[in-house]
C-alpha positions as CSV (number, residue, x, y, z in Angstrom):
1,X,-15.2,-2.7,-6.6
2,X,-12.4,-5.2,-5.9
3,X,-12.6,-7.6,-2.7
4,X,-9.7,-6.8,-0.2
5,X,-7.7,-10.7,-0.8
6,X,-7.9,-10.0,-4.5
7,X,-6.1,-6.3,-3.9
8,X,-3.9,-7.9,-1.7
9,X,-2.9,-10.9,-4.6
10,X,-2.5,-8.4,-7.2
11,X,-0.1,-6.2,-4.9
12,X,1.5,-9.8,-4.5
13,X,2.0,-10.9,-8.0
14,X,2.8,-7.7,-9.4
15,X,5.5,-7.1,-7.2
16,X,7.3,-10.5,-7.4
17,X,6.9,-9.6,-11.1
18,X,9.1,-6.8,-10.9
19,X,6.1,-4.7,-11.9
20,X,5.8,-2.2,-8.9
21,X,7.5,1.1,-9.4
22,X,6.1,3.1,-6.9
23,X,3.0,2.5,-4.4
24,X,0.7,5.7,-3.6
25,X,-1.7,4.7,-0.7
26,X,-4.6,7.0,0.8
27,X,-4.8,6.7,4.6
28,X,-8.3,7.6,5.5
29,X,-9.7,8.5,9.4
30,X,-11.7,5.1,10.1
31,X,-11.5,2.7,13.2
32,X,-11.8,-0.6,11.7
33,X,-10.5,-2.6,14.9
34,X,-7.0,-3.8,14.1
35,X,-7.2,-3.4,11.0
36,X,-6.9,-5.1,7.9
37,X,-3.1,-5.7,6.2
38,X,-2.4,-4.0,3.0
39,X,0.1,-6.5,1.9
40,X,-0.1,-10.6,1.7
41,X,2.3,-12.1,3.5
42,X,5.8,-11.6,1.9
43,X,8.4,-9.4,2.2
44,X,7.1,-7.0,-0.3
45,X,6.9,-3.8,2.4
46,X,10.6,-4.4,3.5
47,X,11.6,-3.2,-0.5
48,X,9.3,0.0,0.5
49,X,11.2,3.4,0.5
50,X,8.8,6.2,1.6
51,X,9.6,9.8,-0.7
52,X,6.2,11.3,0.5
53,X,3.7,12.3,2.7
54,X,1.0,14.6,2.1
55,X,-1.6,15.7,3.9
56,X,-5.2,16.0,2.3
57,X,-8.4,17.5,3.0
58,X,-11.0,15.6,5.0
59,X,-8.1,14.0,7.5
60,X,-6.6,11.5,4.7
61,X,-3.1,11.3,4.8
62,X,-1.7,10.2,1.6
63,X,1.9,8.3,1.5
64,X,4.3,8.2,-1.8
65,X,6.7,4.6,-1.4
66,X,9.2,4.2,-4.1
67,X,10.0,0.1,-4.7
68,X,13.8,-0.7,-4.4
69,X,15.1,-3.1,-6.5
């Protein structure tokens, strides 16, 4: 299992890289307070262009971003 910071440096570093295609992230039912940020700080989620949404079993939503370039 990775530790959430590390997640969030990977996200980081591949996308400066040029490396991100597309983003696929599972939304799951959960209070966790305010929550935690899926992104480091950056402008990484402003280049995010959503194509999906679907709706899985168990209440998780899942949600399909295509990177722009």
């Amino acid at each position: 299992m990775l530790y959430w910071p590390v997640v969030q440096l990977l996200i980081a570093r591949f996308s400066w890289g040029g490396l991100v295609d597309e983003l696929i992230v599972n939304v799951e039912p959960a209070v966790l307070g305010h929550g935690i940020p899926l992104f480091a700080s950056g402008d990484f989620e402003k280049r995010l262009e959503r194509v999906a949404i679907q709706e899985l079993p168990e209440g998780i939503v899942q949600l399909r971003y295509r990177v722009k370039k």
